[in-house]
C-alpha positions in Angstrom: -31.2 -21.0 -19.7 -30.5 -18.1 -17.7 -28.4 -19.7 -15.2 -26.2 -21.0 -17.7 -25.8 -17.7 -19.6 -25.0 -15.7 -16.9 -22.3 -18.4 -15.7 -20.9 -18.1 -18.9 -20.7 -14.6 -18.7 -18.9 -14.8 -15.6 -16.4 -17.6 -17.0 -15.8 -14.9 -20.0 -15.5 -12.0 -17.2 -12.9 -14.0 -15.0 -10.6 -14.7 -18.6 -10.6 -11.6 -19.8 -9.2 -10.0 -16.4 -6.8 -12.8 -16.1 -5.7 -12.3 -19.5 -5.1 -8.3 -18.8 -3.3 -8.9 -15.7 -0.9 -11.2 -17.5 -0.3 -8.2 -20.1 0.5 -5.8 -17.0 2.7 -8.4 -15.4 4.8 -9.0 -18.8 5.0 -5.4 -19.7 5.9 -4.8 -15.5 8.5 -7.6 -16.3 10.2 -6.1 -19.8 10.7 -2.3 -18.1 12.4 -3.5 -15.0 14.6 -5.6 -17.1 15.4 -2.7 -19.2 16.1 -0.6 -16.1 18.3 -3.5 -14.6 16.3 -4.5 -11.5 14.7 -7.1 -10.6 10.7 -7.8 -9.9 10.2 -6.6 -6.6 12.0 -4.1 -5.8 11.9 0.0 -7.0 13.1 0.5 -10.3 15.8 2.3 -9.4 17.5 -1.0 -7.4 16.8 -1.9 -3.8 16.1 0.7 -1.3 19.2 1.0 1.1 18.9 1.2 5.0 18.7 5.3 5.3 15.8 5.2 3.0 14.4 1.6 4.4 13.9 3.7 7.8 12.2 6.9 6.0 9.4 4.7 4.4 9.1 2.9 7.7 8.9 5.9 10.2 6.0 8.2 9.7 6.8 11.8 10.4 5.8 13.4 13.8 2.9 15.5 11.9 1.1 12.5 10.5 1.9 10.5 13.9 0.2 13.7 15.7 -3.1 14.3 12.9 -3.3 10.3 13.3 -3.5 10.9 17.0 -5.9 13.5 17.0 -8.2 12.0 14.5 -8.4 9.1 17.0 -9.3 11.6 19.9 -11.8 12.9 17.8 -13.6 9.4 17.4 -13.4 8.9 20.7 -11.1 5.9 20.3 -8.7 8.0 22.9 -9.4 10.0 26.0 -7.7 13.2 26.4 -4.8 11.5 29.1 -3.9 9.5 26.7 -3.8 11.9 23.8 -1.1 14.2 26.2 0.9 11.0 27.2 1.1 10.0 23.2 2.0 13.2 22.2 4.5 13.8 24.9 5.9 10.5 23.5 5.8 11.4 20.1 7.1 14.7 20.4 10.0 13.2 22.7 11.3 11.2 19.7 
């Protein structure tokens, strides 16, 4: 009898999170109608190119802390860490 209580607690479980995802994804639906766009993009319309390729390019600080973090796992010797950086700071 166990079995079958705990599977249907699970069953109930699985509904109700499907059931409050559904709600998110309706009320998601209603505000980007309201602001005029369309599901998938921003709110504010689709991202144009100039701000496509500031999303996409990391800045050279986080490029460098990512960088050092991996010297500091040892995931990078230090050669490589001066010929990345070079790079990085090279543009």
């Amino acid at each position: 009898m166990g079995l079958i209580k705990t599977g249907l607690k699970a069953a109930v479980f699985v509904k109700t999170a499907h059931v409050v995802h559904d709600r998110i994804e309706r009320r998601q639906q209603a505000q980007w109608a309201a602001q005029g766009g369309t599901p998938g993009t921003a709110p504010g319309g689709p991202a144009g190119p100039e701000q496509a390729s500031a999303i996409a390019a990391p800045s050279v600080l986080d490029q460098l802390t990512q960088l050092g973090d991996l010297r500091a796992a040892g995931v990078v010797t230090d050669a490589e860490f001066e010929a990345q950086k070079a790079r990085i700071l090279a543009g």
